[in-house]
Each structure stands twice: as C-alpha cells, then as structure tokens.
N, C-alpha and C positions, 0 to 999 in steps of 0.2 A: 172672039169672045163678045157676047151680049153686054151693054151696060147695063142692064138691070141685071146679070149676074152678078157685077161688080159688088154690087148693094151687098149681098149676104154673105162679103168678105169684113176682117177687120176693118172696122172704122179707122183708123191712123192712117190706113196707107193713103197716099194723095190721089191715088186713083180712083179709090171707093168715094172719098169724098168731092171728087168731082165730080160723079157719076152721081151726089143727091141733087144737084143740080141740073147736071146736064140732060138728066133725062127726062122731068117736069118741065124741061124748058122745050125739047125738041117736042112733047107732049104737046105744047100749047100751041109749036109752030105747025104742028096737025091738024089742028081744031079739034083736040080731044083737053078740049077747057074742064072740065070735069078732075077727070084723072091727073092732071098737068098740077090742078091746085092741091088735089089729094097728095101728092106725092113732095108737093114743095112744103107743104103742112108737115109730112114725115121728116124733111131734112132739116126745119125747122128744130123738130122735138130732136135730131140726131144729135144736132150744131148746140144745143140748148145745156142737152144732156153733156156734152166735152166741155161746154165750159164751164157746168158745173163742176165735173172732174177736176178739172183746171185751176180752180179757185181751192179747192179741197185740199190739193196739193200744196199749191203757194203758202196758202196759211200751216200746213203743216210742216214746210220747209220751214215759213218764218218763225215756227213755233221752234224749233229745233229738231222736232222730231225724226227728219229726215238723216238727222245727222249720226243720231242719236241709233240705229235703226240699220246704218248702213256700217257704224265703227264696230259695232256689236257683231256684225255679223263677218265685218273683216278680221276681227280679232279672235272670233272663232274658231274661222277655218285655214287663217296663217300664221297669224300673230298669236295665235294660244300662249296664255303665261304671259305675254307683255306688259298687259295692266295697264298702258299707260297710250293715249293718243299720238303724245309725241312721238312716242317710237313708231310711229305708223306714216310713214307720207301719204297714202291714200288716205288718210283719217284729212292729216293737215289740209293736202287737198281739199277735202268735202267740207271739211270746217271755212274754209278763206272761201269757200265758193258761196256757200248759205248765209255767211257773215254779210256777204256783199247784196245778196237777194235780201235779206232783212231790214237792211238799210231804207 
C-alpha cells in the first residue's frame, strides 16, 4: 500500500496520521519542496481540526454532558424502568470516570 493512500482513510488510525507527515517529508527529501510544504500545510489543517474535536469533547465531558448522553442511552436499552443511575454500574462507572476529568 501507497502512503498517500493512507491519507483517505480515517484520520484516528495511527497509520493515516503518520502518513500526514511522513509523506511531506519524504517529498521534501526529493526536492519536490513545492508539494512537500503543500502537504505539511494539509496535515497541519488535519492535526488542527482533531484538536479542535478534542477540546469539544473535553468541555462537554466536563460539562457533564457525556454522562448525561451515555446513562440515557444505557438505560434505554438495558436498564428500561430503572430510573435511577445507581442501579447502573456502567452509569457509576462513567460518572467516577468524568468526575475525575472535571477536576
């Protein structure tokens, strides 16, 4: 496989995102300085854009909403009629875990 195929897989995998580098860099060790910078430019905007993501998340963890979002829907599809978090360990679970992020 090509690393610039890599590129138009999900961005998560650690493969793709080695490939926004890796391959602006062997660019530049060709003397294609041109395309080498164009392409560090996009990894730039890819790496910018996840840590936007990133931030999005954190504050909506911190906000509670993750919690909020994730009991709701445990409680949907196991815990139907329970009403209550306690009776959920995966709830307690996510609640101790976000409590700690919030900190």
């Amino acid at each position: 496989m090509h690393w610039t195929e890599l590129q138009d897989r999900n961005r998560l995998d650690a493969a793709v995102q080695e490939s926004l580098l890796a391959v602006p860099y062997a660019l530049g060790k060709l003397g294609a300085y041109q395309r080498s910078l164009e392409k560090y430019e996009e990894a730039i905007g890819v790496y910018t854009r996840e840590m936007n993501r990133l931030d999005v998340s954190i504050a909506a963890i911190r906000a509670g909403k993750l919690t909020r979002c994730f009991c709701r829907k445990i409680r949907s599809k196991r815990w139907a009629g329970s009403g209550s978090l306690n009776g959920c360990r995966m709830c307690r679970r996510v609640i101790t875990w976000t409590a700690a992020i919030r900190a």
